[in-house]
VEXMAR-856588 format. One record per residue: residue in one letter; x, y, z of N, C-alpha, C in turn. Coordinates in steps of 0.1 Angstrom, whole numbers, padded with zeros to 4 digits, always signed. Each point is the difference from the previous one (the first is absolute). Layout:
N
AXYZXYZXYZ
...
// end
This chain:
330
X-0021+0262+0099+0008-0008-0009-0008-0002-0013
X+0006-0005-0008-0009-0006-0017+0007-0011+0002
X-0016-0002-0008-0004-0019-0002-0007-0002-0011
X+0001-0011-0005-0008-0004-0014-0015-0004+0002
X-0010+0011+0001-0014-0004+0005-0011-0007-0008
X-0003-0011+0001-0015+0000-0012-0011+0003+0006
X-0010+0011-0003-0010+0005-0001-0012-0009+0001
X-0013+0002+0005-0007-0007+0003-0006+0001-0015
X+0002+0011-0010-0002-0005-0015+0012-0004-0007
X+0005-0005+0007+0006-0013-0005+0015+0006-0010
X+0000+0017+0002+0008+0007-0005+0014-0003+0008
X+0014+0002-0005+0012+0002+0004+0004+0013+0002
X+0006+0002+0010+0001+0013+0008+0019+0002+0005
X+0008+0007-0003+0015-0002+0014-0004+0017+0007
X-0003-0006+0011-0004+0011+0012+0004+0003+0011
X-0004+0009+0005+0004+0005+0014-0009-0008+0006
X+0007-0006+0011-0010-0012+0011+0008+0005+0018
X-0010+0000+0008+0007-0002+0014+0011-0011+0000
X+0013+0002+0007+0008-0007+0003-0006-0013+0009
X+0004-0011+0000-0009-0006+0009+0005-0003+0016
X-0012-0003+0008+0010+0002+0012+0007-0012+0005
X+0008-0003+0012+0001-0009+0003-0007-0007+0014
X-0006-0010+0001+0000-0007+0012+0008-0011+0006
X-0001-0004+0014+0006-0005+0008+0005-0013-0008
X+0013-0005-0001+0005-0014-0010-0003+0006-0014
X+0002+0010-0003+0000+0004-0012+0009+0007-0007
X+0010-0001-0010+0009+0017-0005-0004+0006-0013
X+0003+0008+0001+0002+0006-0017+0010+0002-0009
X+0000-0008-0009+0008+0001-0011-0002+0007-0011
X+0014+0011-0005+0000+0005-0008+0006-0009-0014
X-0014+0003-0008+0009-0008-0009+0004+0002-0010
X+0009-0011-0004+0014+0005-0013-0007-0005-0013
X-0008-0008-0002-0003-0007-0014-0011-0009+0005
X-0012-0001-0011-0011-0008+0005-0003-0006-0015
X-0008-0013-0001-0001-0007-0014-0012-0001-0002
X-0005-0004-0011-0011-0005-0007-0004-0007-0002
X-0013-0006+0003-0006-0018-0004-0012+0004-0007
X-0008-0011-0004-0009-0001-0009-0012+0004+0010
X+0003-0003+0007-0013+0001+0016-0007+0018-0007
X+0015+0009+0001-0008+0013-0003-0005+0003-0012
X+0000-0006-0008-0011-0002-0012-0015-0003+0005
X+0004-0011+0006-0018-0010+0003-0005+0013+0011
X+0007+0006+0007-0004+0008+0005-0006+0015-0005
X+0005+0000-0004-0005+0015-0007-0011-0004-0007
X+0002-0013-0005-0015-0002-0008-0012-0002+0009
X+0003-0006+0013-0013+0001+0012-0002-0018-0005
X+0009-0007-0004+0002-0013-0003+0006-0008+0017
X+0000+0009+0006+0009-0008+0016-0009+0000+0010
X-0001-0011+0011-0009-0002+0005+0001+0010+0015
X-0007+0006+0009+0001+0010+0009+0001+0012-0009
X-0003+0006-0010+0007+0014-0003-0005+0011+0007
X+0007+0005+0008-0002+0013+0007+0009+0012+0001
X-0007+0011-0010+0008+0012-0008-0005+0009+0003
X+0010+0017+0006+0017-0005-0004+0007-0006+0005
X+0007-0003-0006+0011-0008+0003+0018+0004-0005
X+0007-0009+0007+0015+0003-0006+0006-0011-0004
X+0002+0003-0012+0002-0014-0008+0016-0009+0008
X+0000-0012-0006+0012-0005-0002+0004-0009+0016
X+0003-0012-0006-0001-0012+0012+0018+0002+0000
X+0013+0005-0006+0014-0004+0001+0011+0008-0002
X+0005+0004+0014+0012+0011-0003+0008-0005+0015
X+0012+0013-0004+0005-0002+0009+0009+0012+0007
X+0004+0004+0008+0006+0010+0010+0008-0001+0008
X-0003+0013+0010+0008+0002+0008-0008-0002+0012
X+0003-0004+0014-0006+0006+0012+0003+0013+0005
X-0011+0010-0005-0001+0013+0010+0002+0004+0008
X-0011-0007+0007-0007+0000+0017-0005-0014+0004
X-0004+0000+0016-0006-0013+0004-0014+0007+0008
X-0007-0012+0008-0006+0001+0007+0000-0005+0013
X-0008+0004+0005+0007-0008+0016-0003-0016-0003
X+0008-0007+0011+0006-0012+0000+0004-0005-0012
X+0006+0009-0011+0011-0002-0007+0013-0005+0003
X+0007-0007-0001+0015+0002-0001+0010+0011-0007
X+0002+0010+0008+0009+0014-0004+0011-0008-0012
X+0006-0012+0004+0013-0007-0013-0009-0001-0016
X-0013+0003-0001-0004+0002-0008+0000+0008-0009
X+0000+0011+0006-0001+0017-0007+0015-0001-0005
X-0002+0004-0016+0007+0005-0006+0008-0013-0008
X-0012-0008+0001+0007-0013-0009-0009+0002-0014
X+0009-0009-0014-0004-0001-0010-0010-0008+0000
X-0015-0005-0002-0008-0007+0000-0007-0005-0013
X+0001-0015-0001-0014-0003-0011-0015+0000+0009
X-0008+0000-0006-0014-0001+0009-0003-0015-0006
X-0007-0007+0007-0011-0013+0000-0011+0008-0005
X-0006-0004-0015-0011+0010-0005-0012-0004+0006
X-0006-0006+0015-0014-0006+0002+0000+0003+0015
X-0007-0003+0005-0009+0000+0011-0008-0011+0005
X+0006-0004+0012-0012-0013+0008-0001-0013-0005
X+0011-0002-0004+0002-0016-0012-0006-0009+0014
X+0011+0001+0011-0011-0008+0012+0009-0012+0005
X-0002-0008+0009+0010-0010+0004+0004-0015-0010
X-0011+0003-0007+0000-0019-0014+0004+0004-0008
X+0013-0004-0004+0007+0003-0010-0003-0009-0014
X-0011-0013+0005+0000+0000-0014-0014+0006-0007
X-0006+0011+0003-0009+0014-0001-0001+0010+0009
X-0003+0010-0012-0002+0010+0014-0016+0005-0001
X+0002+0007+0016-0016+0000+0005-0006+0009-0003
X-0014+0000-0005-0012+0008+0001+0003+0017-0006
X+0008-0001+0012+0003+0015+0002+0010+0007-0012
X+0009-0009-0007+0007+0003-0010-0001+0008-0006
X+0012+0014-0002-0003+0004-0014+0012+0008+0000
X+0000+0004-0008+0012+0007-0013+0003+0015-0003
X+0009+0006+0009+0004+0013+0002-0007+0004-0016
X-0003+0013+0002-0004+0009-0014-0019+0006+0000
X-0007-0012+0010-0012+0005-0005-0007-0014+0010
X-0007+0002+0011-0003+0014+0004+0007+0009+0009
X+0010-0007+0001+0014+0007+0006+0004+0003-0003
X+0012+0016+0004+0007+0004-0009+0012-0005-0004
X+0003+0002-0013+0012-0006-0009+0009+0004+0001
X+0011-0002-0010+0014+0005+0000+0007+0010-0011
X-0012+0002-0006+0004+0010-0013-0001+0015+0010
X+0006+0004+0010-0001+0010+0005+0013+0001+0009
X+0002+0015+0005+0010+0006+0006+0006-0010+0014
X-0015-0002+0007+0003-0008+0015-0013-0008-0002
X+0007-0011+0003-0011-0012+0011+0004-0004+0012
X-0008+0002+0006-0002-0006+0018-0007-0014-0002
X+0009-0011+0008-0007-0014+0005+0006-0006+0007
X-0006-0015+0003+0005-0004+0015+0021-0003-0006
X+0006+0000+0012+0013-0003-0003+0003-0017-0001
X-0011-0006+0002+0001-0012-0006-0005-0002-0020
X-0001+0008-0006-0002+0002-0010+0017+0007-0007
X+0010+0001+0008+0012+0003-0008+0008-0013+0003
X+0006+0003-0010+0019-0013+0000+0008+0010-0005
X+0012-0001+0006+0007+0007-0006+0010-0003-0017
X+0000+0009-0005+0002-0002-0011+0011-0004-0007
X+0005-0013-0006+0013-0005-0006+0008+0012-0008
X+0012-0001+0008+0004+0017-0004+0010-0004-0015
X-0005-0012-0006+0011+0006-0013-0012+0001-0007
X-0014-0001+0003-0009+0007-0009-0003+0014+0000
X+0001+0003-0012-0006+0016-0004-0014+0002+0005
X-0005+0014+0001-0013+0001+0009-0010-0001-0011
X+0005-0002-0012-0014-0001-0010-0002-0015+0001
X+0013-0013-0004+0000-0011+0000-0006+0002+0015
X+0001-0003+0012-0004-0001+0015-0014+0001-0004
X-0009+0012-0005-0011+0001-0005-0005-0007-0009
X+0003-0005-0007-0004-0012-0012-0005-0013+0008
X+0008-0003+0011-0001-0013+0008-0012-0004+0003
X-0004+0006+0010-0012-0004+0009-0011-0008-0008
X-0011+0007-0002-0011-0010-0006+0007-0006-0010
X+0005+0004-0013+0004-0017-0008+0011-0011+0005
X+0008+0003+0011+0009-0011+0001-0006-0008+0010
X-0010+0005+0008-0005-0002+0013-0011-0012-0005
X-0011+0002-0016-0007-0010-0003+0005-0009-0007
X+0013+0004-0006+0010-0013-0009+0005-0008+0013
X+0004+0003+0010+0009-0001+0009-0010-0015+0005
X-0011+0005+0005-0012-0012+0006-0005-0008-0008
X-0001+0004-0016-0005-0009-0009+0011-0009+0001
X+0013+0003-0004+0011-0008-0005-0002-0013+0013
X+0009+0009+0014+0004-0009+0008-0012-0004+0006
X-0008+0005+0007-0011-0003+0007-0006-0013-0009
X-0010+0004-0006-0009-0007-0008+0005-0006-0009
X+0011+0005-0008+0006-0010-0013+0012-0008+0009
X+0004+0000+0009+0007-0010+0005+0014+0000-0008
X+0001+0009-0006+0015+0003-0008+0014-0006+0002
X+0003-0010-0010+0017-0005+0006+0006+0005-0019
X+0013-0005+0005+0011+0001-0007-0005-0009-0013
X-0007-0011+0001-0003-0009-0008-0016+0002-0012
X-0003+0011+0009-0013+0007-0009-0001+0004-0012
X-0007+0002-0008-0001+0003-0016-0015+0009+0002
X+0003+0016+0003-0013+0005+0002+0001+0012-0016
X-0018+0000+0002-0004+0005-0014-0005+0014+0008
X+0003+0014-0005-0003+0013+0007-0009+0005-0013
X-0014+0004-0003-0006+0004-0006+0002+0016-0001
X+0001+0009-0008-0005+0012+0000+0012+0010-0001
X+0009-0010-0003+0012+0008+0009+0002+0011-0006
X+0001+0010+0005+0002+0016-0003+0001+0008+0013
X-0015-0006+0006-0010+0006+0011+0012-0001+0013
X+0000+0007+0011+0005+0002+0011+0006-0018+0006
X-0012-0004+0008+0001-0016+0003+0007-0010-0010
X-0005+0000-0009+0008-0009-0009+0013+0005-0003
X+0007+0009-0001+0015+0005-0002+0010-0003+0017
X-0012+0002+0011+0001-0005+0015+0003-0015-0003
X-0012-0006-0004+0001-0016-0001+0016-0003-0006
X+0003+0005-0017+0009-0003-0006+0014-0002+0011
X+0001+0012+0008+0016+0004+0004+0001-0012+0014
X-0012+0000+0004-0001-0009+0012+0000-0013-0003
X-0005-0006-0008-0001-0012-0007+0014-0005-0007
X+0008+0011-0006+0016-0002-0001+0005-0001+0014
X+0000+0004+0008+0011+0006+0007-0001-0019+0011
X-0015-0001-0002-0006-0013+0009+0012-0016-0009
X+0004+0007-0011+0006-0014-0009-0014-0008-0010
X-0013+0008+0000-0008-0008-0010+0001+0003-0016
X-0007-0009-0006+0001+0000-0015-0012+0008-0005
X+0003+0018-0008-0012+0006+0000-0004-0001-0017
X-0012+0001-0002-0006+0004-0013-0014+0009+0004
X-0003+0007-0014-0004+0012+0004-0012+0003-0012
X-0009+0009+0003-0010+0001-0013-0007+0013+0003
X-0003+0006-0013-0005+0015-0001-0007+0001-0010
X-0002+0009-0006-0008+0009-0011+0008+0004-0010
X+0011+0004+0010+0016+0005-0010+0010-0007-0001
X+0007+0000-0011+0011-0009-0003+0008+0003+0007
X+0002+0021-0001+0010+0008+0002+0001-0006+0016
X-0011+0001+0009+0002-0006+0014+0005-0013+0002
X-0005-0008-0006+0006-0015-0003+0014-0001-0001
X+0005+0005-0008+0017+0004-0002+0008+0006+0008
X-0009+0012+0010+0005+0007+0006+0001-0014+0013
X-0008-0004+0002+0000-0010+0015+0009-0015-0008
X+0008-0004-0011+0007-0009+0000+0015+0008+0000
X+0002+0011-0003+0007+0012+0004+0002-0006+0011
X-0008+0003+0011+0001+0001+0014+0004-0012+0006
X-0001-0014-0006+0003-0014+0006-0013-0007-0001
X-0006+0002-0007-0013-0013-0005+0006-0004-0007
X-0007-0014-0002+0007-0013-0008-0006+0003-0016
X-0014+0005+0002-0010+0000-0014-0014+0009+0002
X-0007+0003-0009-0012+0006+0002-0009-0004-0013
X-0014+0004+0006-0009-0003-0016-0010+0013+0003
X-0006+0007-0011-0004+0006-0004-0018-0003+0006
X-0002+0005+0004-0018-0008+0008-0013+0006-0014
X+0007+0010-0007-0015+0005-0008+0004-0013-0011
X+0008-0009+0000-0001-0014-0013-0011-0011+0009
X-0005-0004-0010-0009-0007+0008+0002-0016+0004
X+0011+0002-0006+0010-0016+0002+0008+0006+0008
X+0000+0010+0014+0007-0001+0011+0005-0009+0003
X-0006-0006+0007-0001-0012+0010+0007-0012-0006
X-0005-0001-0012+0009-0012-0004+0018+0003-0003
X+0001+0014-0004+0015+0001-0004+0005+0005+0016
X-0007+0002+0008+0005+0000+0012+0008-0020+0005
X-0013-0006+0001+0004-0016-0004+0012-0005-0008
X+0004+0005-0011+0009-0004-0006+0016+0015+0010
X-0002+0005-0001+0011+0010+0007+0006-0006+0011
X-0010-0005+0015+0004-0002+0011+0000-0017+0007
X-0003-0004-0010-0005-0014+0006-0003-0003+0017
X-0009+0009+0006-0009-0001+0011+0004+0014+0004
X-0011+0002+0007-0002+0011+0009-0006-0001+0014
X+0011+0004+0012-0004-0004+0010-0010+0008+0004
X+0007+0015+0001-0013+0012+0009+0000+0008-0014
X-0012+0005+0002-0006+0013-0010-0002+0013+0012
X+0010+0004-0004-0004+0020+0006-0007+0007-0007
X-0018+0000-0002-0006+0005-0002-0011+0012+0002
X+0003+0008-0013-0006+0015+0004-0015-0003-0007
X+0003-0008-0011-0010+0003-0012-0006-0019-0001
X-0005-0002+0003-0006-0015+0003-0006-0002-0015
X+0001-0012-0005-0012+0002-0014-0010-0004+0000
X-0009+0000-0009-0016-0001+0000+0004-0014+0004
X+0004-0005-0001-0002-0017-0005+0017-0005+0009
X-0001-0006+0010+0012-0004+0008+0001-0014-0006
X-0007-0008-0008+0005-0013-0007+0008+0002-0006
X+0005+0013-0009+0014+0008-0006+0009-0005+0013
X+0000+0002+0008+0013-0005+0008+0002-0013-0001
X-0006-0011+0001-0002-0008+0002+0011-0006-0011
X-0001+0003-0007+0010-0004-0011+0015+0003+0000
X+0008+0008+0011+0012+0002+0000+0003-0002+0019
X-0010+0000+0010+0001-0001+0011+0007-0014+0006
X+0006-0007+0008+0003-0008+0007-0010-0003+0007
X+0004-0011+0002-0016-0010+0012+0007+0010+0014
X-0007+0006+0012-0002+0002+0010+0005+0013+0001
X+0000+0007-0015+0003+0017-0004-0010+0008+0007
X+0007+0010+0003-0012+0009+0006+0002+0012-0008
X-0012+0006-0003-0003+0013-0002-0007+0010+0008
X+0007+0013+0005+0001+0007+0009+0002+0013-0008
X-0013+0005+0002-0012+0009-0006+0004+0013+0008
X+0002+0014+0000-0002+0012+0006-0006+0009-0011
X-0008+0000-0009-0003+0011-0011-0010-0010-0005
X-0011+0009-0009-0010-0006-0006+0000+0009-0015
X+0015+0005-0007-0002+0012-0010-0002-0006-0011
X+0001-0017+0000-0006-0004-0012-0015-0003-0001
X-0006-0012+0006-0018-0004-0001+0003+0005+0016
X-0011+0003+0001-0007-0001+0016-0005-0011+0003
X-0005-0010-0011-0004-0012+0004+0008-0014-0010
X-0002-0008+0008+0005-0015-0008+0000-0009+0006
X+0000-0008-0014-0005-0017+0002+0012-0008+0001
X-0005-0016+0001+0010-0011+0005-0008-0010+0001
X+0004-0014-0009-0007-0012+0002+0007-0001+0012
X-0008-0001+0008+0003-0007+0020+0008-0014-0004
X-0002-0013-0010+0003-0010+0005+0015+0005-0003
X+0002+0005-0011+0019-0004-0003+0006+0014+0008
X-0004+0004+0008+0003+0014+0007-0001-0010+0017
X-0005-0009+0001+0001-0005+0013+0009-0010-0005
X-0002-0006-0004+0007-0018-0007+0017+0005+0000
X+0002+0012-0007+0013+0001+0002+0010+0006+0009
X-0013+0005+0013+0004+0004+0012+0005+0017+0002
X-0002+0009-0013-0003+0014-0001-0003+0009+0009
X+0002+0010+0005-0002+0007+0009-0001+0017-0005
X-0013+0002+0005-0001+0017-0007-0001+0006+0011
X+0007+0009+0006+0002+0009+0008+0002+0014-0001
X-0009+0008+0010+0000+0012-0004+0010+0011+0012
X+0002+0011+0002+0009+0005+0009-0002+0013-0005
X+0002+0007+0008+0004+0016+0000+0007+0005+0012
X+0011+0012-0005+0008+0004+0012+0009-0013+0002
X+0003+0001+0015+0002-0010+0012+0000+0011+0012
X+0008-0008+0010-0002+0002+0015+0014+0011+0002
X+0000+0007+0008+0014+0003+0005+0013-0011+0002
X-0006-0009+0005+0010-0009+0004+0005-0005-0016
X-0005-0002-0010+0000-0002-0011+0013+0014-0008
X-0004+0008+0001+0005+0014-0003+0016+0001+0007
X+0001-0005+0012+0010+0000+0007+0012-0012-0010
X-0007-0010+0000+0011-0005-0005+0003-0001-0014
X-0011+0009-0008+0000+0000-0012+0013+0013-0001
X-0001+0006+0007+0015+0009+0004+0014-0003+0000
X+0001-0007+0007+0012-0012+0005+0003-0006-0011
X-0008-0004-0008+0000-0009-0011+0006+0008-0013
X-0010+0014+0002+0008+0008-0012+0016+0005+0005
X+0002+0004+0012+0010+0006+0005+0011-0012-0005
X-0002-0011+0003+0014-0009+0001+0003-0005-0021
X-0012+0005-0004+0003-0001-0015+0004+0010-0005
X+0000+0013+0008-0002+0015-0008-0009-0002-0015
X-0013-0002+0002-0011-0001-0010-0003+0014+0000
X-0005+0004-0013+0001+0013-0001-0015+0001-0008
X-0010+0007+0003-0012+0000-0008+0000+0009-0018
X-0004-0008-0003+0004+0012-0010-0015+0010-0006
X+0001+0010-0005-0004+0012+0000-0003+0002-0013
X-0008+0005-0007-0006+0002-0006+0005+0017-0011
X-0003+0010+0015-0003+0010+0000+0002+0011+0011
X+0005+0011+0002-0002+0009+0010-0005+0007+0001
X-0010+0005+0008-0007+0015-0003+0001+0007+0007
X+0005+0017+0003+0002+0006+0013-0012+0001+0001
X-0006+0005+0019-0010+0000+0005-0013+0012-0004
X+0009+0008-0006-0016+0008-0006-0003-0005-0012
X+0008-0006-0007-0008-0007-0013-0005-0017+0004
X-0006+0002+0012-0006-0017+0005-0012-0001-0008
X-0011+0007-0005-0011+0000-0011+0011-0007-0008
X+0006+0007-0006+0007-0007-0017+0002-0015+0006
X+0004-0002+0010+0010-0015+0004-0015-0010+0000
X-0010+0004+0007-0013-0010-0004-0007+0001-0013
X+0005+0010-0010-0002-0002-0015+0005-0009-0003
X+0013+0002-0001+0014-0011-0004-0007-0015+0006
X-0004-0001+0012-0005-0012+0005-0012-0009-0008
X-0010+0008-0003-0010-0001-0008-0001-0004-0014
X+0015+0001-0007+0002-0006-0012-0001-0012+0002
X+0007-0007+0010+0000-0012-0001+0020-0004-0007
X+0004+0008-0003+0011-0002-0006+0014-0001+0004
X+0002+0002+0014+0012-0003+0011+0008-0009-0002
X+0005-0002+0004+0010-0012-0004+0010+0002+0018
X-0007-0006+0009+0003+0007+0016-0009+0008+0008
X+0008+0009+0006-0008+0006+0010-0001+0016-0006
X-0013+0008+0004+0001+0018-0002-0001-0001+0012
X+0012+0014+0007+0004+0002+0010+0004+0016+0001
X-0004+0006+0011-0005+0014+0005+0015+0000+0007
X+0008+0013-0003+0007+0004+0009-0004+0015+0004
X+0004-0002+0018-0002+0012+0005+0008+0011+0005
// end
């Protein structure tokens, strides 16, 4: 079969690879379309923690069932499938264990003809989604999905601030955060994205390279309950000034500072909560399903790229300039 390989120099490759096999509770899916996150950037840079190359890129697609393996259920074969992009999340749902980690690397990924895994790693697939939308799903609706409900505690009555919005999760956060009944506002680098996401059902956005963010954020929303953040700022006392007493901020990306500050007293005193997350659990994914299915939420897309131009589609990625998802059809 071909698959999108990175090279132990760190080169990009679409190659001839063994098919993989299957073992016992295991099937193989052939698949129809697989997506893009930022993960395969940090990876190719040797920026990800475990790297062990080669490898086959790409944590998110989705298929068909092939074949099984023994103690399969035969009513499986030959169903439409999304995949669960992880491995060994574990029985605590509110973390997962140790063992965790993230189809693409050092496992193989989905930018390729067949992947074999356990059959507890499929759901089957909401059939008014298209197999590229179905592929778009997994990792970003899966970490908006846990930020929002999990950790931001999301109601109808919410007023959340989505930072970054362009990026995969944050356009996740946007549609889910409508569809939940909250009040969204939004912030970028671009205007053009900013417009594009009040387009979409935001209330307002502010521009983050002004350095009076924060304050015209304050005047826009009068409080902010959750922050869906990719890009944290140097300086979290900037929230402080448009946040609600007992707001939480719920962190999955570090693409703005890697590090930042906070006077402790007015960050406790007003009862603040910084919380971090990645992924979620299966069980999480399952109803993040249900949730899209009964809204018909639809991911939106950036970009298509057929499967031998998958190099071009992590160029395209690398600008930084999406507006959604880049997504591989096969």
């Amino acid at each position: 079969m071909k698959a999108l390989i990175l090279l132990k120099d760190k080169s990009l490759r679409l190659s001839e690879t063994p098919k993989p096999p299957i073992k016992p509770n295991e099937v193989l899916v052939k698949l129809k379309a697989s997506a893009l996150n930022h993960r395969e950037i940090w990876i190719q840079k040797g920026l990800y923690p475990g790297m062990s190359l080669p490898c086959i890129l790409g944590a998110d697609g989705a298929g068909i069932v092939q074949q099984i393996g023994q103690k399969v259920d035969d009513e499986i074969l030959g169903k439409e499938v999304i995949i669960y992009p992880a491995y060994h999340w574990g029985e605590n749902e509110n973390a997962p264990s140790k063992k965790f980690r993230v189809l693409g690397m050092p496992d193989p990924g989905t930018v390729a003809e067949y992947i074999s895994l356990p059959f507890t790693n499929i759901f089957i697939k909401p059939a008014y989604l298209t197999w590229e939308q179905a592929a778009a799903t997994p990792v970003a609706y899966l970490t908006a999905w846990r930020a929002l409900v999990r950790h931001g505690q999301i109601s109808s009555n919410s007023k959340v601030l989505i930072t970054g919005i362009g990026g995969g999760v944050a356009q996740a956060g946007l549609s889910l955060a409508l569809a939940l009944g909250a009040e969204v506002f939004v912030s970028s680098s671009s205007n053009e994205k900013i417009a594009q996401a009040i387009k979409n059902g935001a209330k307002d956005g502010v521009n983050y390279i002004d350095e009076e963010w924060h304050l015209q954020m304050k005047d826009k929303c009068n409080g902010i309950d959750i922050v869906l953040d990719s890009s944290p700022s140097s300086n979290l006392d900037n929230y402080l000034k448009f946040m609600n007493y007992g707001g939480k901020i719920v962190a999955y990306g570090s693409t703005g500072s890697p590090k930042t500050t906070i006077s402790i007293s007015k960050f406790f005193l007003r009862h603040i909560q910084f919380i971090g997350t990645a992924m979620g659990s299966p069980n999480d994914f399952n109803n993040l399903l249900l949730f899209m299915e009964k809204y018909r939420i639809v991911p939106l897309i950036h970009e298509t790229f057929q499967f031998e131009n998958s190099i071009d589609a992590i160029e395209t990625l690398k600008t930084g300039n999406q507006n959604g998802k880049i997504v591989i059809t096969h």
